[in-house]
N, CA and C of each residue as an Amber inpcrd file, in Angstrom:
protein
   303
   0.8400000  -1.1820000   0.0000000   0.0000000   0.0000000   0.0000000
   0.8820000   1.2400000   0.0000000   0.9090000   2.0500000  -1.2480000
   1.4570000   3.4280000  -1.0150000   1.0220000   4.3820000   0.0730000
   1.3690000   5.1960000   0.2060000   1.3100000   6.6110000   1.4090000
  -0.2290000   7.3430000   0.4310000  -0.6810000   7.2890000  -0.9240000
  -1.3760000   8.1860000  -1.1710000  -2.4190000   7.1970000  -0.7810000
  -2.4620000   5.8870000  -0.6920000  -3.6280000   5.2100000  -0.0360000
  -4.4440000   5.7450000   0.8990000  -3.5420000   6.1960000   2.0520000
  -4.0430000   6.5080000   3.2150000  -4.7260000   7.8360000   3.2990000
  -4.6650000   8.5880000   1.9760000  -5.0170000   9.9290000   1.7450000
  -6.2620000   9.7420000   1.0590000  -7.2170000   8.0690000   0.7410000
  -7.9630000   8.1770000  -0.0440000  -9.5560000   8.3720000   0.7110000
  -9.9860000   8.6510000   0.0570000 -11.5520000   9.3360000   0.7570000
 -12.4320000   8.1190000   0.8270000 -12.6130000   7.4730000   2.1060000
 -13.6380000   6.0850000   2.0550000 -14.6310000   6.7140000   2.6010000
 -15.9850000   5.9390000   2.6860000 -17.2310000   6.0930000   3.8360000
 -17.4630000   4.8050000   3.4480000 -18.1690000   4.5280000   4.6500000
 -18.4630000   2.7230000   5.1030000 -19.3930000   3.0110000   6.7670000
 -20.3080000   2.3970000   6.6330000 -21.4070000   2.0710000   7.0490000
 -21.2310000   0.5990000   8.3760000 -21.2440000   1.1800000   9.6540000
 -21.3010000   0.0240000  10.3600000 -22.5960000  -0.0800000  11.5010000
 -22.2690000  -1.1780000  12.0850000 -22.9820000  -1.7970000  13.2020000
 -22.3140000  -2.4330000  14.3410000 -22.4230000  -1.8990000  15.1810000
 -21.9930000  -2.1700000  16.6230000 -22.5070000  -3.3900000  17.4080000
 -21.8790000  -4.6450000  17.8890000 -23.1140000  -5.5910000  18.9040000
 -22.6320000  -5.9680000  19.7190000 -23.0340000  -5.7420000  21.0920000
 -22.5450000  -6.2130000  21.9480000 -23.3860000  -5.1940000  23.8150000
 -23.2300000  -5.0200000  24.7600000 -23.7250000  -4.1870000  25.5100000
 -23.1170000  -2.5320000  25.4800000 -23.5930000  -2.0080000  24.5480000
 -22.9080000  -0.4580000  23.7540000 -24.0470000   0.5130000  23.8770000
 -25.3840000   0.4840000  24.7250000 -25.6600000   1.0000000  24.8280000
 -26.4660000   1.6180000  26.4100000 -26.7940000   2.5210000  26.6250000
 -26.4530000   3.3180000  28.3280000 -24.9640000   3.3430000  28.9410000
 -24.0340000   3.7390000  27.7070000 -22.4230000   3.5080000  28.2130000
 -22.1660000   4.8170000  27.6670000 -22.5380000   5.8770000  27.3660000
 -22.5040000   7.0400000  25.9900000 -21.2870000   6.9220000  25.0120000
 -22.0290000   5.6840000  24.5860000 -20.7690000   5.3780000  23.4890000
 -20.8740000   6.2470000  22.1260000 -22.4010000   6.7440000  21.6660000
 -22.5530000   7.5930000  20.7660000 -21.9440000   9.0990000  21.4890000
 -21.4670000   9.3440000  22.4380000 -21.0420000  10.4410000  22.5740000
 -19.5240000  10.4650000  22.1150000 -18.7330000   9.4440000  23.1470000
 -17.2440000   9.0340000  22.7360000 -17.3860000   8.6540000  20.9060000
 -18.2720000   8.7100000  20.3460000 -17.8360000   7.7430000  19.1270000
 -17.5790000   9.0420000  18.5230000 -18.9110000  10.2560000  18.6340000
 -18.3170000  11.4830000  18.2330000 -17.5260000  12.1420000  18.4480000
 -16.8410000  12.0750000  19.7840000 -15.6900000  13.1970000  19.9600000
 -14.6160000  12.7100000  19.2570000 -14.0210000  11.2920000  19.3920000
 -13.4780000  10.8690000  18.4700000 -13.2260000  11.1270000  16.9380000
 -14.5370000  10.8060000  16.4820000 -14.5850000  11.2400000  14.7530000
 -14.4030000  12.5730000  15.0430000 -14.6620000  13.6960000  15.5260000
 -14.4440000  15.0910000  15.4130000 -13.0360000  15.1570000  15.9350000
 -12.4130000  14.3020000  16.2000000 -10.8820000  14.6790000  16.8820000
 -10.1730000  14.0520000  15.6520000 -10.5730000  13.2570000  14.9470000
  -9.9670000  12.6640000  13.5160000 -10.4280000  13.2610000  12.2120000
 -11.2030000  14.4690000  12.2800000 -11.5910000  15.0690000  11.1670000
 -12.3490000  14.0610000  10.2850000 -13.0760000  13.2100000  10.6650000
 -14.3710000  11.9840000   9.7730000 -15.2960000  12.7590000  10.2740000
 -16.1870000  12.9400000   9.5790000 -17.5980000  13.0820000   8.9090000
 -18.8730000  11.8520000   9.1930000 -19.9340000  12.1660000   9.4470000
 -21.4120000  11.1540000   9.0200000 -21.9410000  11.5970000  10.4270000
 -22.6590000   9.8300000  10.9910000 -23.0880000   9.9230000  12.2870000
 -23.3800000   8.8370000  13.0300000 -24.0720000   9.0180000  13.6450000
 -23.8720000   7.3740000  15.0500000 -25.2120000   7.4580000  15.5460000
 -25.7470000   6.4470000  15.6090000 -26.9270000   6.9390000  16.7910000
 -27.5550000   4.9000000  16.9110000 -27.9580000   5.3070000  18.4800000
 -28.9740000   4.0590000  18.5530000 -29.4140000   3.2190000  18.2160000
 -29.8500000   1.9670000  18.1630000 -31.1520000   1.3300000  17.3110000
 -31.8530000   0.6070000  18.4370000 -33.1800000   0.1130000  17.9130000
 -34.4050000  -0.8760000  18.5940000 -34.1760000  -1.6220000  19.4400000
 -32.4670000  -2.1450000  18.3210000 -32.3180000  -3.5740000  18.8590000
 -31.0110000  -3.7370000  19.8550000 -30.9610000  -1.9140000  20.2390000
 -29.7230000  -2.5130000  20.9210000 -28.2990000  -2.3670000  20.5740000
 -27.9580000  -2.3530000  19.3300000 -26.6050000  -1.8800000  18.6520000
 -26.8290000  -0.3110000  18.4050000 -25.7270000  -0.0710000  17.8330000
 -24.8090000   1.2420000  17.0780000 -24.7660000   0.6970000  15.7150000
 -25.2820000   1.9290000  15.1590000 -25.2340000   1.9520000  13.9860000
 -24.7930000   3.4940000  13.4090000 -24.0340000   3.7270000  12.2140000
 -23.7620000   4.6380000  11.6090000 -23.1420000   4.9190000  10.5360000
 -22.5500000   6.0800000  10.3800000 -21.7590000   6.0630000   8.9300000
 -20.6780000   7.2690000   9.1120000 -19.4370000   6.4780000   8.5560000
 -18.2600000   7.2410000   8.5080000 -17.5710000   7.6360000   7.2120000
 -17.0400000   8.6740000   7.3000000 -16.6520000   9.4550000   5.8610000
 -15.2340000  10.0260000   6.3640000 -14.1230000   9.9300000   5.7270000
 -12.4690000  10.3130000   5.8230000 -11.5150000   9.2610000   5.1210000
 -10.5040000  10.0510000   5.3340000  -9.3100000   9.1910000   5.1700000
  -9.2400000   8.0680000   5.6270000  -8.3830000   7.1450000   4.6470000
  -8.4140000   5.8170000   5.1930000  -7.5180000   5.9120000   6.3730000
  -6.9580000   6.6270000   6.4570000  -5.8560000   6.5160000   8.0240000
  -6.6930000   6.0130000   9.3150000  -7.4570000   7.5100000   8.9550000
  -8.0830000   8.0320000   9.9670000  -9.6380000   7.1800000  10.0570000
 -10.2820000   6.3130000   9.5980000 -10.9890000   5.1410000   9.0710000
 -10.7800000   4.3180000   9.6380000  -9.2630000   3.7730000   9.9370000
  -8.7800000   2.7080000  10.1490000  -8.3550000   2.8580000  11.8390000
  -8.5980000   3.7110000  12.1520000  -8.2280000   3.9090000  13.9380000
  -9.3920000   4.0420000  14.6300000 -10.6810000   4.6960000  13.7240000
 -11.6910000   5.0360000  14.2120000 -12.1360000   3.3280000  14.2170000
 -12.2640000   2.4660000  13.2180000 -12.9560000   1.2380000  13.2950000
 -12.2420000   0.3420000  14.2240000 -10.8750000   1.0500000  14.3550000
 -10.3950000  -0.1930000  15.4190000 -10.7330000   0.1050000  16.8700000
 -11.2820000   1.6490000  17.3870000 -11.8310000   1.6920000  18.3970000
 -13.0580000   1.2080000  18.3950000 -14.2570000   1.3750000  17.3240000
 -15.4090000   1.0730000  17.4060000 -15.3420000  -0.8310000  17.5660000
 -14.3280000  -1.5410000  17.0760000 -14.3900000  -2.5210000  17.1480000
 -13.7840000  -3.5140000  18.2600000 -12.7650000  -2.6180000  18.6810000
 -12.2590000  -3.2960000  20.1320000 -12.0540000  -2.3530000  21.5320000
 -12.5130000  -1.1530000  21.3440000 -12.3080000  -0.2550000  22.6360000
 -13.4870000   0.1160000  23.0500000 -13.8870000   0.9550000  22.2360000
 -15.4440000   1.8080000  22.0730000 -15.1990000   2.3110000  23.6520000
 -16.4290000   3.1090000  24.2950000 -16.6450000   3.6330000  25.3370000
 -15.9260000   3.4160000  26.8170000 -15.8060000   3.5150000  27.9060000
 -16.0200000   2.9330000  29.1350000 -16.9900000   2.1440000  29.5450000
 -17.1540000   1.1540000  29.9010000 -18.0680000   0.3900000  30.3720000
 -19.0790000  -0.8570000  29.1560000 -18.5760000  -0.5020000  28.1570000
 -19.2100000  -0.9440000  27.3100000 -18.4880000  -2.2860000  26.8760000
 -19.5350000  -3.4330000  26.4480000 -18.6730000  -4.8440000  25.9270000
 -19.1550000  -5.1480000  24.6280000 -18.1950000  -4.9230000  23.6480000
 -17.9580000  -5.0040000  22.1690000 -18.1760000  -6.3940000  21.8390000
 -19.4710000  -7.1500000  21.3440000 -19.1520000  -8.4830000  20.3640000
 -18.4290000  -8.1340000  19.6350000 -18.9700000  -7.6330000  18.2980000
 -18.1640000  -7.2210000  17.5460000 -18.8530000  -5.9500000  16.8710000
 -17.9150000  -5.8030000  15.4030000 -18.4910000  -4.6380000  14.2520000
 -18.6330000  -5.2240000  13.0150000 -20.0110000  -5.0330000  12.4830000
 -19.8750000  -5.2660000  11.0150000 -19.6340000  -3.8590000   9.8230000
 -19.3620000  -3.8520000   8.5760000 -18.7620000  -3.1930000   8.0580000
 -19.2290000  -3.6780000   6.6640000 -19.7460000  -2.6180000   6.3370000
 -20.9030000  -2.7710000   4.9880000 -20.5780000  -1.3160000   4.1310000
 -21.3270000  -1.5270000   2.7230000 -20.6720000  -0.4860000   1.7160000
 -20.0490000   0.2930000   1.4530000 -19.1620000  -0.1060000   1.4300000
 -17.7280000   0.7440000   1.1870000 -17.8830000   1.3150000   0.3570000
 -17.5150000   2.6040000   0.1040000 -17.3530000   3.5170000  -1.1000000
 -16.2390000   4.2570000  -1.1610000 -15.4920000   4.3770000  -2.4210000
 -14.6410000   5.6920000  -2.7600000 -15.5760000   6.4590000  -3.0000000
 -15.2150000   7.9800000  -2.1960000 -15.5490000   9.1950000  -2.3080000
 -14.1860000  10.4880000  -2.8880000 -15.0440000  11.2580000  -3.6380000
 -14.7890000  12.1590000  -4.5340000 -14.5280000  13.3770000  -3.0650000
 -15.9220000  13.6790000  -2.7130000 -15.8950000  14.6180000  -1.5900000
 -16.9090000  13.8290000  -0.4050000 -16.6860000  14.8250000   0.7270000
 -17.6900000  14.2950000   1.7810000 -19.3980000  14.5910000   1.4220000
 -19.4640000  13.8130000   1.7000000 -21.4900000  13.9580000   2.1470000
 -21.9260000  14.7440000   3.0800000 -20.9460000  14.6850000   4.2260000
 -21.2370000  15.3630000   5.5890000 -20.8390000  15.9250000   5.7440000
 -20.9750000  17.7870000   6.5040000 -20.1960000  18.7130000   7.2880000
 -19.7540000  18.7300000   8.0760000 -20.1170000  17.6880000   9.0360000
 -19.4990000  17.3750000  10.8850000 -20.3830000  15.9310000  10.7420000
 -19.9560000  15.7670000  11.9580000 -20.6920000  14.3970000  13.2320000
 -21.8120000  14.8990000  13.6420000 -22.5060000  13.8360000  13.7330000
 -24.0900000  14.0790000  14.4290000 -23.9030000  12.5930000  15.2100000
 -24.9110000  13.2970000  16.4330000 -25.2360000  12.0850000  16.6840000
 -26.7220000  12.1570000  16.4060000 -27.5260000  10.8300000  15.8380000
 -28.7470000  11.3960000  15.4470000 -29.7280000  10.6670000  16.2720000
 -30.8760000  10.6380000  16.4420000 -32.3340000  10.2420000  17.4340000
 -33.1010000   9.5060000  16.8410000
């Protein structure tokens, strides 16, 4: 992998499972992405997971999924992460992080 790899613009779509939620892991997930300059958002579901969507550099992609996949919050216990449609991006979709409701 060259160095301009890591400069390339992904977004990819995940899911969180495991006990990740009443831990404010959608809070940590945002300060994070806003401390790595990624883009999209995070929020809740029905069933219990995290779900969302991330937009940046693959660097910065690749640190964010390895927290969402083995650190995530305080208090929180990670099964795992799945990791669904990947896309090269041209530009972002998103202006900031949300967390959404």
């Amino acid at each position: 992998m060259g160095t301009d790899d890591l400069n390339t613009l992904l977004s990819v779509e995940f899911e969180v499972f495991g006990q990740v939620q009443g831990c404010f892991f959608t809070k940590y997930c945002k300060d994070l992405a806003l401390q790595l300059g990624i883009t999209g958002w995070v929020k809740n579901t029905k069933m219990g997971t995290i779900v969302g969507k991330l937009q940046g550099r693959k660097a910065e992609l690749e640190h964010m999924l390895d927290w969402l996949s083995t650190t995530g919050s305080p208090g929180c216990k990670i099964e795992r992460c799945e990791l669904r449609n990947w896309v090269y991006l041209t530009r972002f979709d998103y202006n900031d992080f949300s967390i959404r409701f």
